[in-house]
Backbone bond lengths (Angstrom), bond angles and torsions (degrees), N, CA, C in turn:
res aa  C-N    CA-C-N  psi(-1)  N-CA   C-N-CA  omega(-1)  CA-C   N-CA-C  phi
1 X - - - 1.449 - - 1.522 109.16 -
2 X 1.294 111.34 117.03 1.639 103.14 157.12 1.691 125.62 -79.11
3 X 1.112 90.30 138.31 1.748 93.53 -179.72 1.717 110.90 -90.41
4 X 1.616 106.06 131.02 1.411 108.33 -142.39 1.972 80.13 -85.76
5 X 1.383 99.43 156.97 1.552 99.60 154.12 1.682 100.42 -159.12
6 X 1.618 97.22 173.17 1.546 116.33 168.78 1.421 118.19 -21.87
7 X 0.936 132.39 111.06 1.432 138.27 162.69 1.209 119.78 108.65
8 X 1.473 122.51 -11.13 1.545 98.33 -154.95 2.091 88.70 -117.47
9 X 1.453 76.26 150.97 1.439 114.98 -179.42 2.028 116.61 -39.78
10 X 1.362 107.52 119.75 1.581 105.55 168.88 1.772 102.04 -131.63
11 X 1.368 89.95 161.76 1.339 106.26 155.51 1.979 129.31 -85.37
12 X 1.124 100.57 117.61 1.858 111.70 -170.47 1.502 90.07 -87.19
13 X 1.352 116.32 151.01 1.446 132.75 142.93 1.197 121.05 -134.73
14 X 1.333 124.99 108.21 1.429 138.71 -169.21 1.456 105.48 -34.09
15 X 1.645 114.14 166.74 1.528 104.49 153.64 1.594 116.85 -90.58
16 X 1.396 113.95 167.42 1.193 121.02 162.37 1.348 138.38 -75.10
17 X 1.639 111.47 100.49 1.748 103.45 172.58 1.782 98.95 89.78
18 X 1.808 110.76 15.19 1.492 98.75 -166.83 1.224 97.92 -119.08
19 X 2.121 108.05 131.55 1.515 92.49 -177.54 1.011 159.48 -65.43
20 X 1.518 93.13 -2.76 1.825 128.35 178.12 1.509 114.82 -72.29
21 X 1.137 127.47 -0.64 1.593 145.93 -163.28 1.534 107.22 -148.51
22 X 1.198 124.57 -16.39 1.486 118.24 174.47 1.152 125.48 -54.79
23 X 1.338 109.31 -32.69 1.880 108.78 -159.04 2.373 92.32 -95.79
24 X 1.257 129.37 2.15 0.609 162.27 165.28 1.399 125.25 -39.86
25 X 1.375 139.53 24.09 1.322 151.95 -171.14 1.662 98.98 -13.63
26 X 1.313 119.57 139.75 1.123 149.18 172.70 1.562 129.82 -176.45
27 X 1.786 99.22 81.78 1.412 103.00 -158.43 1.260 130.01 -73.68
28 X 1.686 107.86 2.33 1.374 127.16 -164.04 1.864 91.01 -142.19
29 X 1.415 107.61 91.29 1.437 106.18 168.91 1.742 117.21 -56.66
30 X 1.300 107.39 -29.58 1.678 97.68 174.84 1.408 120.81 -61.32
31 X 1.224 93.72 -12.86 1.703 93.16 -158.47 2.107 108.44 -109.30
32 X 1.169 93.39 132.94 1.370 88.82 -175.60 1.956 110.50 -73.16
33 X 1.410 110.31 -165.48 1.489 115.41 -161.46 1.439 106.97 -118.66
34 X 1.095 134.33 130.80 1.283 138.15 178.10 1.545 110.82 -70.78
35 X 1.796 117.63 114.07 1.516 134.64 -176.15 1.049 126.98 -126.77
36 X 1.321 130.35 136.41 1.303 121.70 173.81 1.509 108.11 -116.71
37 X 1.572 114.08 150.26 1.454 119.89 -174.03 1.571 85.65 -90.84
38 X 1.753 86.88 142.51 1.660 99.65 177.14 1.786 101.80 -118.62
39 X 1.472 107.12 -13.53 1.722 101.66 -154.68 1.913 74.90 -150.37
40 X 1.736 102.86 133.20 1.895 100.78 164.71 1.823 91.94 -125.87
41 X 1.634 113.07 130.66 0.776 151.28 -172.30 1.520 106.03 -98.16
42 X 1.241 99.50 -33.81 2.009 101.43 -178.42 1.644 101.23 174.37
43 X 1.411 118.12 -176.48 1.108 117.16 -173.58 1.500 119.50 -81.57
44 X 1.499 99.64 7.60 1.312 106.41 -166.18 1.790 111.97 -158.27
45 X 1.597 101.98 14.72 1.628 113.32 164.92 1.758 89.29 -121.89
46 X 1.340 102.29 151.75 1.650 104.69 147.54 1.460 104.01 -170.38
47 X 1.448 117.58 150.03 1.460 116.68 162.55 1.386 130.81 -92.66
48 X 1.435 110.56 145.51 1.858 114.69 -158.54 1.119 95.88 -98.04
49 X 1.604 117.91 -176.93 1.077 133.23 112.28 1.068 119.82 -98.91
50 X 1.337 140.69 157.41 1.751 129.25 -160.10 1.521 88.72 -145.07
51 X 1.610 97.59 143.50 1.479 111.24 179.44 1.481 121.97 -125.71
52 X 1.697 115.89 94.82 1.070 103.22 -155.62 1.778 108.06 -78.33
53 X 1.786 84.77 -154.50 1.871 94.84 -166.70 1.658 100.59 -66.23
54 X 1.233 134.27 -24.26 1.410 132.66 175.33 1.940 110.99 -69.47
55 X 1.438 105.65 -43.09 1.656 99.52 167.12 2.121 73.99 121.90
56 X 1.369 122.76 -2.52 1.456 101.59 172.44 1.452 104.54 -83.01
57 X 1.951 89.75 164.04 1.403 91.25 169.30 1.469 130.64 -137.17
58 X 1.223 121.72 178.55 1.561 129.99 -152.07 1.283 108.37 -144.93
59 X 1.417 110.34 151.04 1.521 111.76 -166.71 1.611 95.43 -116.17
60 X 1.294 115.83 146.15 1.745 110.44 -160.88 1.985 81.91 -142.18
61 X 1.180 116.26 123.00 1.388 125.03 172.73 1.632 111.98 -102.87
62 X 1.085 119.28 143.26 1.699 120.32 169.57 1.514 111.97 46.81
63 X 1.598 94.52 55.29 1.491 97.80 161.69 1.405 138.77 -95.41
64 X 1.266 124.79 136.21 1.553 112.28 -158.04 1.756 101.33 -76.52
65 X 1.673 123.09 145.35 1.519 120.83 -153.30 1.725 66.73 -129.19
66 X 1.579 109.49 126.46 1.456 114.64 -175.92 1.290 90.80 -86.22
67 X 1.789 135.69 162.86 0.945 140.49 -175.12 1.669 117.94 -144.69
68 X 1.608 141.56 120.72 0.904 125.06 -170.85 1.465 103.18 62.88
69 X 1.749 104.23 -137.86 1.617 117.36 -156.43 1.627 111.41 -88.31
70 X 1.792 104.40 17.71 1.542 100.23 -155.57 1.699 100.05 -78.14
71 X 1.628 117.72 150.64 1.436 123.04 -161.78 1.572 103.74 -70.67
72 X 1.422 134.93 164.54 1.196 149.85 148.74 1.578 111.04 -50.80
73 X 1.518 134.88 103.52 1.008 111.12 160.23 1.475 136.45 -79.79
74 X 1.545 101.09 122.05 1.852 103.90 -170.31 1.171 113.89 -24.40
75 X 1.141 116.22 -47.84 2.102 98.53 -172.76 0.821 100.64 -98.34
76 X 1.415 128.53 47.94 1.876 116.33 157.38 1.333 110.21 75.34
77 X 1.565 107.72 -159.29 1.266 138.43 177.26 1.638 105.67 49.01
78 X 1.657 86.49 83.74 2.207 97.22 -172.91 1.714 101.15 -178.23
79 X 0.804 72.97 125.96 1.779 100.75 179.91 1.545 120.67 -71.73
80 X 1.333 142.52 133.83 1.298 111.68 -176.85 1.937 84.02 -148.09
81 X 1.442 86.43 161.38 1.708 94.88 168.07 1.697 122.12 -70.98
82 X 1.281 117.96 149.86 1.630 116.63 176.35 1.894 99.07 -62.53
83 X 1.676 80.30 -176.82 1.644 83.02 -167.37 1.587 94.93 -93.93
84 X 1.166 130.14 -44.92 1.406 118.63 152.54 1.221 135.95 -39.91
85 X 1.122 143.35 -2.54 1.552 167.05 -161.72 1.692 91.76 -119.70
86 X 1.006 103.82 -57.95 1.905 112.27 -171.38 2.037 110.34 -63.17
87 X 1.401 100.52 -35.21 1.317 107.98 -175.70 1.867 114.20 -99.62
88 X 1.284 106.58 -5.05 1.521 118.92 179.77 1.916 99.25 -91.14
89 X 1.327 106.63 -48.96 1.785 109.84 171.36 1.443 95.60 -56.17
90 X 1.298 141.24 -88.82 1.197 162.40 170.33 2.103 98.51 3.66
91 X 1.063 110.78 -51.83 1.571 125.81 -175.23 1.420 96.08 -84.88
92 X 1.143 136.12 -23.59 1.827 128.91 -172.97 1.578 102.95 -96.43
């Protein structure tokens, strides 16, 4: 498990079909959104700022930060670590 803190970099994936994420540019649905945690709530809530495919940004509160083996939830809206981030913990 990485322990989330101030500043450092996640991957966002919008939700699906949700109106809170609609107006939300993401020109490449495969691809998640470049975020940074501004606020950690737990090891596994935190709030972003999220930077979509245009470079605007959005404030995302009580987002779930997947951890280890935890599943993708289908409709989105979940934060996860890069894959370099995953393999740098992994070596410590």
């Amino acid at each position: 498990m990485i322990i989330p803190s101030h500043g450092r970099i996640v991957w966002y994936t919008p939700a699906r079909g949700n109106d809170s994420d609609a107006s939300v540019a993401q020109h490449d649905k495969l691809k998640p959104l470049a975020a940074m945690v501004v606020h950690v709530w737990g090891d596994r809530t935190v709030n972003l700022v999220v930077f979509d495919s245009n470079g605007s940004q959005w404030q995302k509160t009580s987002v779930t930060l997947l951890q280890d083996d935890d599943a993708k939830p289908e409709e989105g809206r979940f934060c996860a670590w890069m894959p370099y981030q995953k393999a740098m913990a992994e070596k410590s």
